[in-house]
N, C-alpha and C positions, 0 to 999 in steps of 0.2 A: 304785756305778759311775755316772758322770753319763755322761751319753748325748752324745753330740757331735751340737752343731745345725748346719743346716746350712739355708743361706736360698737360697731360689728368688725369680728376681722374679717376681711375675706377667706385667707387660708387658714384651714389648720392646720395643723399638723399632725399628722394618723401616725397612729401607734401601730400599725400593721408595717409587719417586715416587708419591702422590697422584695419581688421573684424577679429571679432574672430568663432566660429562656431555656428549654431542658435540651439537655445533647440532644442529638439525634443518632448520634456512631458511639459505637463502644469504645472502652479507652481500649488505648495501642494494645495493652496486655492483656484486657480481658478474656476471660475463656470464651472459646466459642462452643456452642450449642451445636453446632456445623459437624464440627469434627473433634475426636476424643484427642485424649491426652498426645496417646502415645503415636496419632497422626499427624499431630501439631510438633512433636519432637522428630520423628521423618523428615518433614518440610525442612526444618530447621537445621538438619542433618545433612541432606542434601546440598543443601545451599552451601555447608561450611564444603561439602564434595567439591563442587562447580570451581570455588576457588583454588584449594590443595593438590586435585590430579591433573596438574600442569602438564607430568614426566611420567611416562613407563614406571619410570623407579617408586615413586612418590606413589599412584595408583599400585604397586604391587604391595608395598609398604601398609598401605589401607588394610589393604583386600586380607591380608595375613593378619592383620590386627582386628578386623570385624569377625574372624575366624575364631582367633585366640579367645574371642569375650562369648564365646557361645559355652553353653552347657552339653555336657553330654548327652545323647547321644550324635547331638547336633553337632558338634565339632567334628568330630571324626568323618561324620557323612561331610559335612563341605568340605574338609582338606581330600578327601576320595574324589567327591565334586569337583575340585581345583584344579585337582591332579590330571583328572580327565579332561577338563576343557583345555588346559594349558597345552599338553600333548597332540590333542585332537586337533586344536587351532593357532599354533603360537604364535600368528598373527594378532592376536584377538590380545587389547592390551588390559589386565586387571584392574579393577579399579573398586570403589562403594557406590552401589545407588542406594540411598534412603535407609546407610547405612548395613546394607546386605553386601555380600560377594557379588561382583557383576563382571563381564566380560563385552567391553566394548570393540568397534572397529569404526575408524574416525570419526571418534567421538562421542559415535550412538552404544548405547547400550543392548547388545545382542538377547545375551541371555543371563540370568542372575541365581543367586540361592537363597532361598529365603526358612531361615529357621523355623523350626515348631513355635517355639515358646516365644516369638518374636511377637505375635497377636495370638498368641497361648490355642495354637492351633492343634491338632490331635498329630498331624502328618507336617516332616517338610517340603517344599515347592521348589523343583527348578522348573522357572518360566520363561519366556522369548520370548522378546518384543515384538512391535509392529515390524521393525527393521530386517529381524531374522528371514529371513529365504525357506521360510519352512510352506510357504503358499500348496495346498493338494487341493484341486477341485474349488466348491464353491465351500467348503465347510473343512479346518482341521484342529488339532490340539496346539494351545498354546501354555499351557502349564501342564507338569505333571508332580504325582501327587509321591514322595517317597517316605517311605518305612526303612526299607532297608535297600544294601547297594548289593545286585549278585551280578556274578562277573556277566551275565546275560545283558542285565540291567544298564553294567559299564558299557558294554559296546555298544548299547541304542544310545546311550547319550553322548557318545563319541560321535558315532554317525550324525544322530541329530546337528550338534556342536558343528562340527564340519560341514552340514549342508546349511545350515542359519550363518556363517562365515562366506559361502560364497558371493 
C-alpha cells in the first residue's frame, strides 16, 4: 500500500504589512510644543545676528533697520531709546538681539529695547543683561516697563545706560 503524500509548506506568506520602528525625535522642522511661533523665529533671528554683527557698522545698520520695521508708537520710542544710549555710552556698539535694538560692549549685550507689539505686550521694555553693572544690594530692576519718554525718564535711562557700560 503506498501511502499518499501530502506537502505542507513551511512558510507562508502573510498578507500583513511590514512596520518598521516609530521615530523617536520629531522631524527637523516640526513645531514644538516647547516654544511658540514667534520664539522659534527669535532663535532663528538671532543666530542669522551672531553671523552679520561682525563691524560697528554692520550692528548699526541692524539696529536702524529693527527700528525702521516697528509700528508706531514703538518706533519713535526706540529711535528716543537709540538716541539716549548712543549719547549716554558711545562706547557701547549697536547691534540686534532676537531681532530687538540692543547695545552691546565686547560683544555682550548690555541693554536692549523691546517693542510692545513684539509679544503684543501692553507697554515697551528697556532691559539689562546679566552683563550690565547695575548690581544695588542683594535685590535690583533689570527691566523697565515704558509708555511714554519724558525728559525725566530720558535722564534715568541715560544714567542707567552709563553705569551698565562701566
Amino acid at each position: 500500500m503506498a501511502a499518499k503524500k501530502t506537502t505542507t509548506k513551511s512558510t507562508k506568506k502573510s498578507n500583513a504589512k511590514r512596520t518598521t520602528a516609530k521615530r523617536t525625535t520629531a522631524p527637523r522642522n516640526a513645531p514644538s510644543s516647547t516654544f511658540s511661533a514667534e520664539e522659534r523665529a527669535a532663535m532663528k533671528e538671532y543666530a542669522r545676528e551672531l553671523k552679520a554683527s561682525k563691524t560697528k557698522e554692520a550692528g548699526e545698520a541692524a539696529c536702524r533697520e529693527a527700528i525702521a520695521k516697528m509700528k508706531e508708537p514703538d518706533r519713535a520710542m526706540a529711535k528716543r531709546v537709540h538716541a539716549i544710549v548712543t549719547g549716554a555710552a558711545p562706547e557701547l556698539a549697536p547691534r540686534t538681539w532676537y531681532g530687538m535694538p540692543a547695545y552691546a560692549k565686547d560683544d555682550k549685550v548690555l541693554c536692549f529695547f523691546q517693542d510692545a507689539q513684539k509679544f503684543k505686550s501692553r507697554y515697551a521694555t528697556l532691559g539689562f543683561s546679566d552683563e550690565a553693572s547695575l548690581d544695588k544690594g542683594g535685590m535690583w530692576p533689570t527691566s523697565y516697563a515704558l509708555m511714554e519718554l519724558t525728559p525725566a525718564d530720558e535722564k534715568k535711562i541715560g544714567d542707567l545706560v552709563k553705569k551698565a557700560a562701566r
